[in-house]
Backbone as CSV, one residue per row, in Angstrom:
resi,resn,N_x,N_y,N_z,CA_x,CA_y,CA_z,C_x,C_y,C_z
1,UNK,-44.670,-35.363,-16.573,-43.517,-35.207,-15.712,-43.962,-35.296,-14.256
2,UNK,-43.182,-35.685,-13.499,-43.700,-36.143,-12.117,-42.711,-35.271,-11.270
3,UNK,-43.236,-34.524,-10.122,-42.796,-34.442,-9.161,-41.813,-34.791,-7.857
4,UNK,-41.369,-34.787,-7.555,-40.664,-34.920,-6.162,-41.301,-34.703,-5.252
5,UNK,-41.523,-35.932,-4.036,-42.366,-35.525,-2.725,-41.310,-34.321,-2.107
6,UNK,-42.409,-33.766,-1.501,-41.763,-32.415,-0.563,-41.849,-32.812,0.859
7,UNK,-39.978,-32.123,0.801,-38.967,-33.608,2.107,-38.769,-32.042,2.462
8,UNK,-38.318,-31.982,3.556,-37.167,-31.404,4.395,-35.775,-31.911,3.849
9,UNK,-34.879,-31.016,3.512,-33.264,-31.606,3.319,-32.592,-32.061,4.201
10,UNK,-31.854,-32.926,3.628,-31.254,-34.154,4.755,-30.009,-32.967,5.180
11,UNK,-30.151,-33.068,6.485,-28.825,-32.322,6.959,-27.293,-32.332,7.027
12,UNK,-26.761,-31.763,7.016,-24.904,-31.824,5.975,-24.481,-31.660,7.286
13,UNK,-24.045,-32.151,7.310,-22.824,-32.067,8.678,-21.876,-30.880,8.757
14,UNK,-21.767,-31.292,7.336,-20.542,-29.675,7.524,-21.135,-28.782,7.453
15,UNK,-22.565,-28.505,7.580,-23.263,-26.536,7.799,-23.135,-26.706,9.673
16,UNK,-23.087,-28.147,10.175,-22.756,-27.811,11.672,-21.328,-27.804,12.179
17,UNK,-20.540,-27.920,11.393,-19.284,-27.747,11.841,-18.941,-26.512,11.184
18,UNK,-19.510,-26.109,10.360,-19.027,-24.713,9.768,-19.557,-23.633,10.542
19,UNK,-21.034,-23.592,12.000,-21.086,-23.067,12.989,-20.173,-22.879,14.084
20,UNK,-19.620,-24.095,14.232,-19.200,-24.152,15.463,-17.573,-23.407,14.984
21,UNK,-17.198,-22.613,16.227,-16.020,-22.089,16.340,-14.960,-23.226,15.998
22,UNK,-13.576,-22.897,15.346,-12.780,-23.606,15.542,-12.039,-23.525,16.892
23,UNK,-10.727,-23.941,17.249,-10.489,-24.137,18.565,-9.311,-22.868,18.567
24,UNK,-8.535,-22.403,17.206,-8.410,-20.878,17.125,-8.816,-19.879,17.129
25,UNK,-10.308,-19.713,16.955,-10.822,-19.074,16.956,-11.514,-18.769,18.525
26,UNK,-11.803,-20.196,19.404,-12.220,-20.385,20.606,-10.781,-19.524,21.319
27,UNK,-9.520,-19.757,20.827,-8.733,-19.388,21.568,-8.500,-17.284,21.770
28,UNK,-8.635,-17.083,20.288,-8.595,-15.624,19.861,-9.808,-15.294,20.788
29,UNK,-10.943,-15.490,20.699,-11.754,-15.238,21.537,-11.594,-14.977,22.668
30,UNK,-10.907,-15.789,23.318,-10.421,-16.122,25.478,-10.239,-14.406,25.525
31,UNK,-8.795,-14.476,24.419,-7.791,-13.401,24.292,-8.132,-12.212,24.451
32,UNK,-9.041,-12.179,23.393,-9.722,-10.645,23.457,-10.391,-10.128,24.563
33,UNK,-11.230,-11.164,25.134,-12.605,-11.345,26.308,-11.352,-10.889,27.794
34,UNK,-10.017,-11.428,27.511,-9.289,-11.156,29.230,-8.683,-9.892,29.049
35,UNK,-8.355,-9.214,27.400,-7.085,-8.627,27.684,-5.594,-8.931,27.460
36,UNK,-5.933,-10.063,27.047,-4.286,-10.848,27.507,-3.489,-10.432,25.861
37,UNK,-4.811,-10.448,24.897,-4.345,-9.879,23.213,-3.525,-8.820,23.106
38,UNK,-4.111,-7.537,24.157,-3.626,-6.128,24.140,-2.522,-6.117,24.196
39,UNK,-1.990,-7.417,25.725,-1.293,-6.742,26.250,0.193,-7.629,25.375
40,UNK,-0.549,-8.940,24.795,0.426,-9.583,24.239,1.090,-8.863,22.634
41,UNK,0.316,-8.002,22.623,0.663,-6.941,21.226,1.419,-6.027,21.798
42,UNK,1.050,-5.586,22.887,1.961,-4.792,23.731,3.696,-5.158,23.503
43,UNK,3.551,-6.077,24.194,4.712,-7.218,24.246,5.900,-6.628,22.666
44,UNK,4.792,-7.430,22.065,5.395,-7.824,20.613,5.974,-6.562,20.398
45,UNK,5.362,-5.190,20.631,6.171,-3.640,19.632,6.770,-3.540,20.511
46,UNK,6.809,-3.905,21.768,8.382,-3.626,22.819,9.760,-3.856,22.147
47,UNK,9.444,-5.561,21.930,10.507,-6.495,21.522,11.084,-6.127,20.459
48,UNK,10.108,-6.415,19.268,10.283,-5.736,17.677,11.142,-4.524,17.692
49,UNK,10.842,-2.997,18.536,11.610,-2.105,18.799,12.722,-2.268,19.387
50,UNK,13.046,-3.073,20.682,14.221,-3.409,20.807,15.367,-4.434,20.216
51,UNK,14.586,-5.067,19.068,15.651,-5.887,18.611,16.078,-5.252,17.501
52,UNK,15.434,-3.802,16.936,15.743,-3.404,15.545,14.979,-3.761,14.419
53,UNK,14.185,-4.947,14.627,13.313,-5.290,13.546,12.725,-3.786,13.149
54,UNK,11.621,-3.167,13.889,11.452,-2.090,13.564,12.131,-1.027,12.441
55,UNK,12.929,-0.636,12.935,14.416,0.323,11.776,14.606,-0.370,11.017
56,UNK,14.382,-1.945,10.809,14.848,-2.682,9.511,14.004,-2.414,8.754
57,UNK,12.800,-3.256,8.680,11.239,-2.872,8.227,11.225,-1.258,7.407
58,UNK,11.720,-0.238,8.868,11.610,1.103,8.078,12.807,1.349,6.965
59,UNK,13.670,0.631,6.910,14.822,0.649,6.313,14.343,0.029,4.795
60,UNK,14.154,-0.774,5.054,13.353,-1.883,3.736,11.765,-0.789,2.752
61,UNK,11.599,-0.768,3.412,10.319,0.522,3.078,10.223,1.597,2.195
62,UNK,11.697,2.273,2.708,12.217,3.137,2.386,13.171,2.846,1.089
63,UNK,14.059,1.957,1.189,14.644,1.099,-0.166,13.540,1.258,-1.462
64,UNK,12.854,0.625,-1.059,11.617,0.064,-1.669,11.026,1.542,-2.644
65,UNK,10.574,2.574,-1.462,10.183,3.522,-2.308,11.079,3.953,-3.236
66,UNK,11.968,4.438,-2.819,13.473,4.852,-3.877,13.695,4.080,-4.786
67,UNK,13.354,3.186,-4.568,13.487,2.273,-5.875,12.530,2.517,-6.914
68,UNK,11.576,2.091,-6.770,10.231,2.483,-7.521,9.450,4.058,-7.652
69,UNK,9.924,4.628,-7.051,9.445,6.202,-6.842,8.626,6.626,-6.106
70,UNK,8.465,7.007,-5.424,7.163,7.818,-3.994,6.049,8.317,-4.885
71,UNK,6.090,8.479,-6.059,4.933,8.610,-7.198,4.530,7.396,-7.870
72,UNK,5.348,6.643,-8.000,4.748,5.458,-8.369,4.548,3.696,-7.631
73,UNK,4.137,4.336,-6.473,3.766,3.486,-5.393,2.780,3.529,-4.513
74,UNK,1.614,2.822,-3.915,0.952,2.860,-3.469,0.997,1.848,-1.757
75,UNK,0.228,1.878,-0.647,0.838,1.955,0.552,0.179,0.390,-0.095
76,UNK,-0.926,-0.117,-0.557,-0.921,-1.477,-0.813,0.389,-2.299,-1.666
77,UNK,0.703,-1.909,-2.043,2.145,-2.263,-2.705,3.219,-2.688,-1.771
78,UNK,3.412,-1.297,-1.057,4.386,-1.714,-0.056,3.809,-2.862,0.778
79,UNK,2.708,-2.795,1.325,2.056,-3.793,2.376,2.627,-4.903,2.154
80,UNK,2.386,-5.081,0.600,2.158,-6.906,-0.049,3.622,-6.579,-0.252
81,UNK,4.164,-5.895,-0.588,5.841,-6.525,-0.880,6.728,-6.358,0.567
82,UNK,6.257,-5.594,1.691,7.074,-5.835,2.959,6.904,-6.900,3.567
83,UNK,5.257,-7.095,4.012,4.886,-8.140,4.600,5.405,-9.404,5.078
84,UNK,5.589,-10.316,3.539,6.591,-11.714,3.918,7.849,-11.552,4.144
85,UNK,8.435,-10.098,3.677,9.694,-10.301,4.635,9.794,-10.098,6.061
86,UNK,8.964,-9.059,6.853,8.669,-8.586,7.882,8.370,-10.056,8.712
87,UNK,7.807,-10.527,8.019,7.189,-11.917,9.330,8.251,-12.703,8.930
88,UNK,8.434,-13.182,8.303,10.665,-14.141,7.879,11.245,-13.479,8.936
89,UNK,11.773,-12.018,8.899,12.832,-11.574,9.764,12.311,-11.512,11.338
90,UNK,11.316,-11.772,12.122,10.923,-11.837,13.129,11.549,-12.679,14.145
91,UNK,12.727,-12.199,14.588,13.685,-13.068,15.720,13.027,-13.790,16.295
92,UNK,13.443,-15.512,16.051,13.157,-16.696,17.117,12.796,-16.283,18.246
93,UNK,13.564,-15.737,19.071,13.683,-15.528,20.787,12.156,-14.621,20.992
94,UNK,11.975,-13.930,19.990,10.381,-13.126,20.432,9.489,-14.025,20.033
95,UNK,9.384,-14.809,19.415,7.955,-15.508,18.743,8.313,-16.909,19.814
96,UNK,9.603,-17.109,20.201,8.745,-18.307,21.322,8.508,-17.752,22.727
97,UNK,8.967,-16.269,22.861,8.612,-15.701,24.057,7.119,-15.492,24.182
98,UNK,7.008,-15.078,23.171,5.159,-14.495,23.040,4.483,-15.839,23.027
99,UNK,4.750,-17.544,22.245,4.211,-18.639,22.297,4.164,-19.153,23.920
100,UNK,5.113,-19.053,24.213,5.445,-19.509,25.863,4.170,-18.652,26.538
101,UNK,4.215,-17.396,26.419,3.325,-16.478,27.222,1.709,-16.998,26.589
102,UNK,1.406,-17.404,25.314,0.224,-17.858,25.310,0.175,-19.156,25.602
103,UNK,0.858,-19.734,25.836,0.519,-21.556,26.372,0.221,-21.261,27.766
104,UNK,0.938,-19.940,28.556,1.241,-20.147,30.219,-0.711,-19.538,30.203
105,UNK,-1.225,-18.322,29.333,-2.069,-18.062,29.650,-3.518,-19.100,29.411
106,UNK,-2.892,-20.290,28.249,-3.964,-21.221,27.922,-4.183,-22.472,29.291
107,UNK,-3.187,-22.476,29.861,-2.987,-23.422,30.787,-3.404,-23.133,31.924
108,UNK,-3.797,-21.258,32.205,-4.282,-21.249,33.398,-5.248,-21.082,34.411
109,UNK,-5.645,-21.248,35.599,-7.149,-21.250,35.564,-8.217,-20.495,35.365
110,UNK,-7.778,-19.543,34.945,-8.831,-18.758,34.782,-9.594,-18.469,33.380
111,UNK,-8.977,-19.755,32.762,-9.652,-19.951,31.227,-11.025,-20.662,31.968
């Protein structure tokens, strides 16, 4: 039986693109590094509270337990069964307010 000369492996391209940041991730990054994340979360539980989403969510929650029993429920349960409705019911007018506010902060110079 014969051997294989001993090579160095030919290099994969994708172990260097699987280094490099994506350009979401470049962006989450900016975010965190200025502040602008905090304050854009900030934002978001303002809005959420003033449009009612909030009280809905707690409204839905609460359904939820009563339905199934406060004994036979766990907070992962609720998570995974509120969740996709929680992000569905998220009023238009806040999610392009908060998009607008991250394009104005991607666009400006101090990126």
């Amino acid at each position: 039986m014969r051997h294989s000369v001993n090579r160095p492996p030919t290099p994969d391209t994708r172990d260097e693109q699987e280094n490099e940041p994506t350009l979401k991730e470049i962006i989450n990054i900016k975010l965190i590094e200025s502040g602008e994340k905090e304050r854009l979360m900030e934002l978001l539980r303002e809005r959420l509270v003033e449009s009612g989403w909030k009280d809905e969510m707690k409204a839905l929650c609460r359904e939820y337990i009563k339905k199934k029993g406060r004994n036979n429920i766990t907070i992962d349960d609720l998570v995974h069964v509120i969740t996709p409705k929680g992000r569905a019911s998220i009023p238009d007018p806040i999610k392009a307010e908060l998009l607008q506010r991250i394009r104005t902060f991607l666009v400006s110079p101090t990126l």
